[in-house]
C-alpha positions in Angstrom: 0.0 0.0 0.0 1.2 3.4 -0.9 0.5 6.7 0.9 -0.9 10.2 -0.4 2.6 11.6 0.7 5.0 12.5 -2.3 2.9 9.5 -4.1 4.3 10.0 -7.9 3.7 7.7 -10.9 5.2 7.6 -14.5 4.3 5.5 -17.6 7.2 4.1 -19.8 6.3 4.9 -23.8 5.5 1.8 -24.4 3.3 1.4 -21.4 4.7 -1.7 -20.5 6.0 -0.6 -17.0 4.6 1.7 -14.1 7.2 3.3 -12.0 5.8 4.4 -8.6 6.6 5.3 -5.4 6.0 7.1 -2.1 7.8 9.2 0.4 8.2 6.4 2.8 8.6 3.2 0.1 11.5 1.7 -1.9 11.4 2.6 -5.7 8.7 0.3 -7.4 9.2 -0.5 -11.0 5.6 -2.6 -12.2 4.6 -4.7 -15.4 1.2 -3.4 -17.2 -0.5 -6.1 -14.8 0.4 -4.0 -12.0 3.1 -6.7 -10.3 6.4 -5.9 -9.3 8.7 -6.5 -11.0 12.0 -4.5 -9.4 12.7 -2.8 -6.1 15.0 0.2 -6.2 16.5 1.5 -2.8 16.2 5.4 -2.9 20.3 7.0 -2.4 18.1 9.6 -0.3 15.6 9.6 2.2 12.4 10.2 0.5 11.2 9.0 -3.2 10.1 12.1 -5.0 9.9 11.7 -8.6 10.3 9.0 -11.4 10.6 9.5 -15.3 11.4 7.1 -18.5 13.8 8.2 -21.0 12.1 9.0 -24.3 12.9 5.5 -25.7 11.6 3.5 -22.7 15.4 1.8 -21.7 16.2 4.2 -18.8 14.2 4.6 -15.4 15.4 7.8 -13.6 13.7 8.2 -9.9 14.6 10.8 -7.5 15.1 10.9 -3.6 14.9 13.8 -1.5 16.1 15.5 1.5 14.8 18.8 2.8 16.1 20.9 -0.7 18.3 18.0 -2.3 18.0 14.8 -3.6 19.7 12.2 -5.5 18.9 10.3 -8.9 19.5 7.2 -10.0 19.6 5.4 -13.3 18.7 2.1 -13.5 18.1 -0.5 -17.0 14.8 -1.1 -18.1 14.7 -4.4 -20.0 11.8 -6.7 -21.0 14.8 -9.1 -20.4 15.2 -8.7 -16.8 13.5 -11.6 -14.9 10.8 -10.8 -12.8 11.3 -11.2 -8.5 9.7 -14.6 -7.4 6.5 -14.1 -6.1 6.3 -16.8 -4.1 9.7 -16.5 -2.4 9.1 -14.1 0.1 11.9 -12.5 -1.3 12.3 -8.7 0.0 15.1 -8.0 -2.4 15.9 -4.5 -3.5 18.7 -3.5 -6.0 21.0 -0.7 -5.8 21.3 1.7 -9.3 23.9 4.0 -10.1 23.6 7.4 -8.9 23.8 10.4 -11.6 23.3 13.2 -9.7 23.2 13.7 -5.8 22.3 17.6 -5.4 19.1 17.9 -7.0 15.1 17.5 -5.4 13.4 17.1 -8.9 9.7 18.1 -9.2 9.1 17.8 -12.9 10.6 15.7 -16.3 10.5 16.1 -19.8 12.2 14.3 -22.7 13.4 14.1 -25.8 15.4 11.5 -28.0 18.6 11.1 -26.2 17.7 13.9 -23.1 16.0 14.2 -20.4 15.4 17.5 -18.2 15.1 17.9 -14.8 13.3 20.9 -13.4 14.5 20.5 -9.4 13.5 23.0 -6.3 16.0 25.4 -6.8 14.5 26.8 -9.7 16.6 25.2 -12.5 15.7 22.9 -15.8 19.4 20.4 -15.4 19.7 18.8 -19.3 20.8 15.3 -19.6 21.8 12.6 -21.6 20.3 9.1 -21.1 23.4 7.6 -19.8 23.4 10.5 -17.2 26.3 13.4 -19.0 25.0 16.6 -18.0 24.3 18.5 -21.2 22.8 22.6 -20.1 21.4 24.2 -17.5 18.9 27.0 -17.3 17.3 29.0 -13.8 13.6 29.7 -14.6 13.5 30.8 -10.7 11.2 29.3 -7.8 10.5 25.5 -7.5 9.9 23.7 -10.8 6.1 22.4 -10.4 5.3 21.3 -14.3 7.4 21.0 -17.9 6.7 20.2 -21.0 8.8 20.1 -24.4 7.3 20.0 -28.3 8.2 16.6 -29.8 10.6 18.8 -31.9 12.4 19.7 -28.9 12.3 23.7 -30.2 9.2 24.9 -27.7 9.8 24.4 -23.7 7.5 25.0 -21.0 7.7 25.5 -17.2 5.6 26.1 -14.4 7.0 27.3 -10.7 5.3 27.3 -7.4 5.6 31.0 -7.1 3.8 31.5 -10.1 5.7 31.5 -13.3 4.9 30.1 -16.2 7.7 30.2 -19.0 7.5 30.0 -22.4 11.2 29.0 -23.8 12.8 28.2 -27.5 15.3 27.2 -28.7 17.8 29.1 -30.6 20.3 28.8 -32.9 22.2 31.7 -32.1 24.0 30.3 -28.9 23.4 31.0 -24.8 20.9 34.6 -24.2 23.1 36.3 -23.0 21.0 37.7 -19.8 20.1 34.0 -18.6 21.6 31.9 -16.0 22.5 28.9 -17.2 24.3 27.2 -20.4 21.1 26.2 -22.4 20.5 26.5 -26.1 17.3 28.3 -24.7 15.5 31.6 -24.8 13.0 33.0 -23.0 10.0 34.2 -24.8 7.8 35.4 -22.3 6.5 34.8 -18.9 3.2 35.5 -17.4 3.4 35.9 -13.4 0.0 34.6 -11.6 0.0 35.9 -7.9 -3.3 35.7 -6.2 -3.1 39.9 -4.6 -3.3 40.4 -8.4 -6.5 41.3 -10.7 -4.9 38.9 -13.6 -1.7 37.2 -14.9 1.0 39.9 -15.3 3.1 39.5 -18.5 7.1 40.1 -17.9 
């Protein structure tokens, strides 16, 4: 049984497994019948978050502790044999650890990438084997993202009300962003509740 606390859930693409997870269980990863089929211990003290790589092969689920968290990176194979079920067996398996700073909130992907929005206020770019590729501070606690299938239109969404609208350019780094990404900021609409409607920046 899982509780209502920091319960998170992702989908592989192919829907064939359910990652899952709450603030006081191991790292579930489930079949489409809803049976587990690995346990992964969390490298922090609460699960948080867990995303697929675009192509399914990569699970990526995040611990966290007060601001900062770790992820880890673990195989996702229709190869790998399920646990016994009938063996009692309460075996958990250790994966590699690709980042220990970060308390993700929010994913996206894209062939080859995945990004990260984390509590500090930053979108962390990387590659599926875990090589960090850009960085870019949107401010305030990362609460939502979203990317085009093309990969040139990103999205985010903070807790203190930002909601940014980024592309990407050709032209290299703007030059009055924080960060290394191959993104733009477009606009940003600012929705604080002493205010009649959303302010545009």
């Amino acid at each position: 049984m899982l509780a209502l606390d920091m319960l998170h859930m992702a989908l592989s693409p192919d829907e064939r497994y359910i990652a899952v997870g709450d603030q006081d269980s191991v790292h579930f990863l489930l079949n489409a019948r809803g049976q587990v089929v690995r346990r992964y211990e969390p490298l922090s003290s609460y699960p948080h978050h867990t995303t697929f790589s675009h192509d399914g092969t990569q699970l990526l689920a995040n611990s966290c502790h007060f601001y900062g968290g770790c992820t880890l990176a673990a195989p996702v194979s229709a190869a790998l044999p399920d646990l016994a079920a009938d063996s009692g067996e309460e075996e958990t398996r250790e994966a590699p650890a690709i980042n220990t700073q970060w308390r993700v909130y929010a994913s996206a992907t894209l062939p080859g990438m995945v990004v990260l929005g984390d509590a500090n206020g930053y979108l962390h770019a990387i590659s599926d084997d875990g090589r960090p590729l850009w960085r870019h501070h949107i401010g305030s606690t990362i609460s939502a993202m979203d990317m085009s299938p093309d990969g040139s239109t990103l999205w985010a969404a903070s807790y203190g009300g930002y909601l940014v609208h980024l592309e990407r350019v050709e032209t290299g780094m703007d030059p009055y962003s924080i960060g290394t990404s191959p993104y733009a900021e477009v606009r940003r609409w600012i929705f604080w509740s002493d205010e009649t409607g959303p302010l545009r920046w």
